[in-house]
C-alpha positions as MATLAB code, in Angstrom:
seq = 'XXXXXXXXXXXXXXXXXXXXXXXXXXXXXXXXXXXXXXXXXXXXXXXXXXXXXXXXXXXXXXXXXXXXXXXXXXXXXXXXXXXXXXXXXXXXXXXXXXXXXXXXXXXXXXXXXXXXXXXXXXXXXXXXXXXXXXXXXXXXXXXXXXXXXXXXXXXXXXXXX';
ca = [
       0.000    0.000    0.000;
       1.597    3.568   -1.030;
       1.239    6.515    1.237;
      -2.226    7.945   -0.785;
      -3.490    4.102   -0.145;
      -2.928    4.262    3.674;
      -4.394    7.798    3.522;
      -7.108    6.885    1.553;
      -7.618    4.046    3.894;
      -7.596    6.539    7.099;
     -10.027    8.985    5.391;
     -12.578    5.658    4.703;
     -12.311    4.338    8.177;
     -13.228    7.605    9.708;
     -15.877    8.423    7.591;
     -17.304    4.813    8.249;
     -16.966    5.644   12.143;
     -18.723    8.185   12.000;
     -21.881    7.142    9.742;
     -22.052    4.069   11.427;
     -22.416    6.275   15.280;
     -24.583    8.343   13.420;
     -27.189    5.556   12.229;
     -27.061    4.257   15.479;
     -28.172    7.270   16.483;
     -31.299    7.115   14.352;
     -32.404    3.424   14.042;
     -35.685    2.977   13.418;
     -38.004    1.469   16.217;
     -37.609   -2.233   16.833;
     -41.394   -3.818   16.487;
     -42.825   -4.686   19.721;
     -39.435   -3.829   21.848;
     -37.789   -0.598   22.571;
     -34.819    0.403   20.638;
     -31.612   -0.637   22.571;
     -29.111    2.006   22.399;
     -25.466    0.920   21.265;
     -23.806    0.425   24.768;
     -27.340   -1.412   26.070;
     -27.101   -3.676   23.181;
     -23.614   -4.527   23.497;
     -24.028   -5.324   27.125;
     -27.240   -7.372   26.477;
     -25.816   -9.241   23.354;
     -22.353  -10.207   25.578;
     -24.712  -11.210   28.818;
     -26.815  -12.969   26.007;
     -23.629  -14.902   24.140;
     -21.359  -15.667   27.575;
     -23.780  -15.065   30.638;
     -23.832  -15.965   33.153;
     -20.733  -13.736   33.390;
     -19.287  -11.417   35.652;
     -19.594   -7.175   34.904;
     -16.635   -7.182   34.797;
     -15.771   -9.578   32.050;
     -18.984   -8.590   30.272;
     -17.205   -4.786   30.821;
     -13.316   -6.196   28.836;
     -15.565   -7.755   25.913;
     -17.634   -4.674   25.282;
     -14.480   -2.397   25.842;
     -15.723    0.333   28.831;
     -14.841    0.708   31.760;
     -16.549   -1.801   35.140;
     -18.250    1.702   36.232;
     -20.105    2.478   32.821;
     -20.919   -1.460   32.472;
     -22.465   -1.413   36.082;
     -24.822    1.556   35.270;
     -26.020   -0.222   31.876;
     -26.493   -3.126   33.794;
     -28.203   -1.886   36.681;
     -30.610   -0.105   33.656;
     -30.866   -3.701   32.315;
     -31.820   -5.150   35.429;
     -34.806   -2.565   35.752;
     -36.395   -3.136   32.684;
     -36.419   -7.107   33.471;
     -33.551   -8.014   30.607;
     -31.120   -9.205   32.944;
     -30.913  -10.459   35.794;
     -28.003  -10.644   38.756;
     -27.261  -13.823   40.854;
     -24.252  -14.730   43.683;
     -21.250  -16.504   42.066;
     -21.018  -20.113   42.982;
     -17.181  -19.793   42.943;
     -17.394  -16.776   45.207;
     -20.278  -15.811   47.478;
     -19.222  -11.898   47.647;
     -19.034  -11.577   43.702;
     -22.575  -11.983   41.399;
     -23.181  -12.921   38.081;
     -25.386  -11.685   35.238;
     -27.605  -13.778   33.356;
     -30.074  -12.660   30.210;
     -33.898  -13.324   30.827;
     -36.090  -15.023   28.368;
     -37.739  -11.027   28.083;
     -34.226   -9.734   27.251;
     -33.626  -11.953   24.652;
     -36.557  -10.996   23.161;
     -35.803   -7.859   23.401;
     -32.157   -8.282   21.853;
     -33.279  -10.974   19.084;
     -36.166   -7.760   17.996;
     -33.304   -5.047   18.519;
     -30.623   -8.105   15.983;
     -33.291   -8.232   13.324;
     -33.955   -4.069   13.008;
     -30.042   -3.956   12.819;
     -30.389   -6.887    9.971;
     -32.969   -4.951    8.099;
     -30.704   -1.867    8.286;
     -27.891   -3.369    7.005;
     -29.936   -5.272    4.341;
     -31.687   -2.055    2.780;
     -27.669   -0.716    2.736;
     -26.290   -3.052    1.093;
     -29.114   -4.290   -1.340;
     -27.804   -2.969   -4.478;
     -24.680   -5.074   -3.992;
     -23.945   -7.840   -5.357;
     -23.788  -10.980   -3.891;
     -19.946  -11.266   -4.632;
     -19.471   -7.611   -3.474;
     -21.132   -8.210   -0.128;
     -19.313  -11.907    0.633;
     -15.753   -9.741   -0.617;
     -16.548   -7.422    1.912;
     -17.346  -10.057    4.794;
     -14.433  -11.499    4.217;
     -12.225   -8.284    4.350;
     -14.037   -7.049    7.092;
     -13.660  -10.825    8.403;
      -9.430   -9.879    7.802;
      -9.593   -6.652    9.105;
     -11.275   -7.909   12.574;
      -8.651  -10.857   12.755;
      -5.488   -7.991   11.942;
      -6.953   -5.920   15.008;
      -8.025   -8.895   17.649;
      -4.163   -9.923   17.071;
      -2.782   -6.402   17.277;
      -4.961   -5.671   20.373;
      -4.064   -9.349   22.171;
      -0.159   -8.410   21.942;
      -0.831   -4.633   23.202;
      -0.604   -3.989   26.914;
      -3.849   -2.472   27.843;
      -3.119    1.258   28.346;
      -4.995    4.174   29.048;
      -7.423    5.452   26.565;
      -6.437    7.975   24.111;
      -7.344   12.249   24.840;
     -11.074   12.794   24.249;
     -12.018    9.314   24.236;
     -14.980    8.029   25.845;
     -16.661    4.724   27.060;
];
């Protein structure tokens, strides 16, 4: 890759950052379950995929911090999506678990995403849209390597959880 490609490259990835935190932003409604926003989903999805877990693993997998994972869980709790229960392995830690209601919720909140993602990418081609999986597919196994070798430092000026 020359220096224009990497720039090029740069230029792409922010711009997709940024649309993609801006749809988020305006997803349409999910039928018959409230729109999850993007840190609520995360959590849910994780709890969903490894629970029961600990916040604080559930808080490494989503990347923020144990105190921003606690609040989003303690909103999950309330609504009924999640619920908390002692640790087996250790009586003064608890774990959290998804409810039948909160996968509901998240499998509703999956299939809006879907549909979002389908209406973008319709007028693709088949070929164009498995090319891009498996780039994407490349591009997630370059970073999950990079990030697994990195000590885990400090996050950057003006980023937030």
């Amino acid at each position: 890759m020359t220096g224009d490609s990497y720039d090029a490259c740069a230029n792409e990835l922010m711009t997709f950052v940024r649309s993609i935190k801006r749809l988020s932003h305006n997803l349409p409604a999910a039928e018959g379950a409230p729109t999850l926003e993007r840190p609520a989903f995360g959590l849910l999805y994780m709890t969903a995929e490894c629970g029961p877990a600990r916040p604080s693993m559930l808080a490494e997998r989503v990347e923020v911090d144990l105190s921003t994972a606690s609040r989003q869980l303690a909103a999950l709790e309330s609504s009924g999506w999640v619920t908390r229960e002692r640790d087996p392995d250790d009586r003064r830690a608890f774990l959290v678990r998804a409810t039948d209601e909160g996968r509901r919720v998240l499998a509703l909140n999956m299939a809006t995403r879907k549909a979002v993602l389908r209406n973008l990418l319709d007028d693709w081609s088949e070929p164009e849209r498995l090319e891009f999986t498996r780039l994407l597919g490349r591009l997630n196994e370059t970073l999950a390597r990079r990030n697994a070798a990195m000590p885990n430092t400090a996050s950057p000026v003006g980023s937030t959880s």
